[in-house]
KOLSEMAR-371361 format. One line per 8 residues: number of its first residue (from 1); their letters; for each residue x, y, z of C-alpha. Coordinates in steps of 0.02 Angstrom, whole numbers. Layout:
BEGIN
NUM) A) X Y Z ~ ...
END
This chain:
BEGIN
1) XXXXXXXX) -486 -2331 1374 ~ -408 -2223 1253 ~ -439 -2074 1360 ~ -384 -2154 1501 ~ -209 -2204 1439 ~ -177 -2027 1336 ~ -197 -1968 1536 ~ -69 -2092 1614
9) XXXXXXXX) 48 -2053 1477 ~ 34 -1848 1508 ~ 44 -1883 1692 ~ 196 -1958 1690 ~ 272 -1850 1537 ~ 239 -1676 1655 ~ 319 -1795 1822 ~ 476 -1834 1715
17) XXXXXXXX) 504 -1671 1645 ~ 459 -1587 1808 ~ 595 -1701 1901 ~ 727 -1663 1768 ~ 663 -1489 1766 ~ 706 -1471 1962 ~ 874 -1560 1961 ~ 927 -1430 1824
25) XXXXXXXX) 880 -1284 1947 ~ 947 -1374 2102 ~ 1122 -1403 2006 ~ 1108 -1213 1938 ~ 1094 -1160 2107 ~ 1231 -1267 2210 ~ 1346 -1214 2058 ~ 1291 -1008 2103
33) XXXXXXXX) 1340 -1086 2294 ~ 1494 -1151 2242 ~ 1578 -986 2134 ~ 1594 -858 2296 ~ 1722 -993 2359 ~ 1825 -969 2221 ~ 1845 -784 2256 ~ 1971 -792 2414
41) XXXXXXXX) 2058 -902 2329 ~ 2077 -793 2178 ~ 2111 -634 2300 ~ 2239 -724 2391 ~ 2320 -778 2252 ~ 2329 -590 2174 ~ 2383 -547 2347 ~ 2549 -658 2318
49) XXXXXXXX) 2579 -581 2162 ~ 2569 -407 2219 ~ 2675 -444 2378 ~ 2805 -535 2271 ~ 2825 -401 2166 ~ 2823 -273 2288 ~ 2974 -386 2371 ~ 3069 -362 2210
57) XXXXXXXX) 3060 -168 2196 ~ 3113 -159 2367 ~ 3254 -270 2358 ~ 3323 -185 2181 ~ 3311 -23 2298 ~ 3412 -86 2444 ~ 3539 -148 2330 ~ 3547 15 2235
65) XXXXXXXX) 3563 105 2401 ~ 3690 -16 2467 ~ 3789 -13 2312 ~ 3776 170 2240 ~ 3918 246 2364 ~ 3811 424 2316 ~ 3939 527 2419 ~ 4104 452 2437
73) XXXXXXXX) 4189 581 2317 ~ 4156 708 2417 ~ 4274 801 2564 ~ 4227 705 2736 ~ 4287 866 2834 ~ 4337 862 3019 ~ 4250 900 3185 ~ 4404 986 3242
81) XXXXXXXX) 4395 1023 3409 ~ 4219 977 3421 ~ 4145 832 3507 ~ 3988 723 3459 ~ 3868 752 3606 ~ 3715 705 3496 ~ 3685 578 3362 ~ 3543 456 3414
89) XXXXXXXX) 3527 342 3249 ~ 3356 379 3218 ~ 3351 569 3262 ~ 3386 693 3135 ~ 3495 794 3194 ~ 3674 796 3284 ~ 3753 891 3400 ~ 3927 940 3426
97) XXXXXXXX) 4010 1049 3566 ~ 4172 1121 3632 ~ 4253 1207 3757 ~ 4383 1335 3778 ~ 4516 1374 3911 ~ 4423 1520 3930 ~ 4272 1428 3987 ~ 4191 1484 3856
105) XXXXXXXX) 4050 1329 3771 ~ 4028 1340 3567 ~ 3882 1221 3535 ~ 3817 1169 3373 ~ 3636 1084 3305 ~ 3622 1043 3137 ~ 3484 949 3027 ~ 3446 929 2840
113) XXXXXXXX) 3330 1070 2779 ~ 3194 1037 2615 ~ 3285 967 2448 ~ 3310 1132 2355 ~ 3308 1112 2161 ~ 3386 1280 2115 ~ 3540 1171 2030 ~ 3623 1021 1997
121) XXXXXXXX) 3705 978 2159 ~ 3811 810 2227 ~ 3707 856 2401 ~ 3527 866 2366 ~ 3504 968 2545 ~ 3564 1083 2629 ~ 3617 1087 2824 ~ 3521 1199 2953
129) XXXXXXXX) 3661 1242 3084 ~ 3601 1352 3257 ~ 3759 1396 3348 ~ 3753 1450 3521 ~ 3895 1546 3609 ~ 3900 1559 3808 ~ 4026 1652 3914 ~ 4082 1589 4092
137) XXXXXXXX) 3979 1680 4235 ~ 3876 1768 4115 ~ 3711 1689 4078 ~ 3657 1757 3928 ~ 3679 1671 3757 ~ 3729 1712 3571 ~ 3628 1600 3450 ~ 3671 1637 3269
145) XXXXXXXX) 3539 1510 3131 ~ 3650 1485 2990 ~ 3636 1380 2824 ~ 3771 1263 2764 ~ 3751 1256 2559 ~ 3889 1172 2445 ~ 4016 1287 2354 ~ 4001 1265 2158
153) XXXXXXXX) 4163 1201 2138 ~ 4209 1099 2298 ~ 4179 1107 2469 ~ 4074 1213 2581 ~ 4041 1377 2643 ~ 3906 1450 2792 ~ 3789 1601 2807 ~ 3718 1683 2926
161) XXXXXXXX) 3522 1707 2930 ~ 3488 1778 3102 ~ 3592 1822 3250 ~ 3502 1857 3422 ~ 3564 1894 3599 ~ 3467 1822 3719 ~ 3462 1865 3915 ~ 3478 1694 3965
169) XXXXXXXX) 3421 1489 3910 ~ 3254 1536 4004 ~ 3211 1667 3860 ~ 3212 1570 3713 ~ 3008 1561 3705 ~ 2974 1750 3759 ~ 2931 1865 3638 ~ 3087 1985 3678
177) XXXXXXXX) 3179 2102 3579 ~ 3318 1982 3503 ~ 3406 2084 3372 ~ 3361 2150 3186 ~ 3365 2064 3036 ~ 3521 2010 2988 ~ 3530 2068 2807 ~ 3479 2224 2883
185) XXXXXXXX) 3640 2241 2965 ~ 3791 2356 2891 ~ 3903 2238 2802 ~ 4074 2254 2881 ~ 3975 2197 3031 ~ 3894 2054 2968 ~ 4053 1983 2898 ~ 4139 2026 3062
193) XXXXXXXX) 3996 1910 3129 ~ 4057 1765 3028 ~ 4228 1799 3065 ~ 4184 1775 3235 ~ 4113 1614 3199 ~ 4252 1558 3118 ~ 4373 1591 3245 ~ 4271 1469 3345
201) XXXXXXXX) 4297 1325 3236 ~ 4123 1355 3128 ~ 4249 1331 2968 ~ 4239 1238 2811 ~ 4315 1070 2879 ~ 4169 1077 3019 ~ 4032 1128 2879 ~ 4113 989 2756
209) XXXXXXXX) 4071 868 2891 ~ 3903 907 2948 ~ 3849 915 2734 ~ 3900 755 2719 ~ 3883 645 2899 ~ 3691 717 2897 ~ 3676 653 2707 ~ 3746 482 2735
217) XXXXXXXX) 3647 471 2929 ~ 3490 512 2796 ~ 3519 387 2674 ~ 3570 257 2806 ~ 3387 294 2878 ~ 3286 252 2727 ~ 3397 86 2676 ~ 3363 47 2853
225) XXXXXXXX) 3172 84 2830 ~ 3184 -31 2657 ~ 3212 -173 2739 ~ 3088 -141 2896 ~ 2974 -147 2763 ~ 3058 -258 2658 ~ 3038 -405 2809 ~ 2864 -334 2865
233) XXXX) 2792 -386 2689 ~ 2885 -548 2674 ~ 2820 -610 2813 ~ 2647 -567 2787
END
């Protein structure tokens, strides 16, 4: 009898335990179920935070941008007797032209070359210019590649770099005897060169402009870029 009970009571001891012994692991494991769900939440949330804060860096930069005025001390220069042909908002470049009585066409390209960090400078660039010359009848062309720096003092000033003579427009890819180097050229003639240039309106009011219309069409770019991205990320 004694036996018999000692059994009963051992039996239903190990069925207890056993029972509370299962619910333990079954709750251990729907809580293991439950914890990956947590984890979108929590990356989605840290996405909001980085995306606010990215919002706030790029709004204190378009306000800076909007509100620095980097360039307005400086001389706007003219275009003289120049004409915008070229100035596409989101191009880099512009072009200008003009024509003589003569017949003879002065046109002008001009783009921001690499930030050069030789000195302190109010223009952080300076301007590529290619000026081509053409003469009426005649189909061959004078291109001269010429950098537009700023003077230490105020204002600007040109140089030439190269100076070809080509046959015609239809040569510009041929590998055809263009001209030496320019610093290889006898002096008097390569400031006669500039002279030339000159005379043909390539003066300081024209260089003033380009050095600062192609700094201000540069920063108008990236403000314009700020808030592309600027209204990209707040909407996301």
């Amino acid at each position: 009898m004694q036996i018999t009970i000692l059994w009963e009571n051992l039996y239903y001891f190990v069925r207890n335990n056993g029972t509370r012994i299962r619910k333990k692991r079954r709750e251990r494991v729907c809580v293991k179920l439950k914890m990956p769900k947590a984890s979108p939440i929590l990356r989605k949330g840290q996405k909001a935070l980085q995306d606010l804060n990215l919002l706030k860096i790029l709004n204190s930069e378009i306000t800076h941008e909007l509100s620095s005025n980097r360039f307005q001390d400086n001389q706007s220069g003219t275009l003289g007797d120049f004409k915008v042909e070229y100035d596409a908002p989101q191009s880099h470049d512009v072009v200008l032209r003009t024509k003589f009585e003569s017949g003879e066409e002065v046109a002008v390209s001009a783009l921001l070359g690499p930030e050069t960090f030789v000195r302190e400078s109010r223009f952080p660039r300076e301007v590529l210019m290619k000026v081509c010359l053409t003469k009426p009848v005649l189909c061959s062309i004078l291109q001269f590649d010429c950098r537009v720096t700023e003077k230490h003092i105020e204002g600007s000033d040109f140089d030439i770099r190269n100076a070809y003579y080509l046959q015609s427009s239809t040569c510009l890819g041929r590998p055809l005897y263009r001209g030496p180097m320019f610093s290889s050229l006898d002096p008097h003639l390569q400031v006669a060169l500039k002279e030339y240039l000159v005379a043909r309106g390539i003066g300081e009011h024209l260089t003033n402009y380009l050095l600062l219309h192609l700094h201000k069409k540069e920063q108008d770019q990236y403000v314009n870029w700020l808030q592309k991205l600027e209204s990209m990320v707040a909407k996301s």
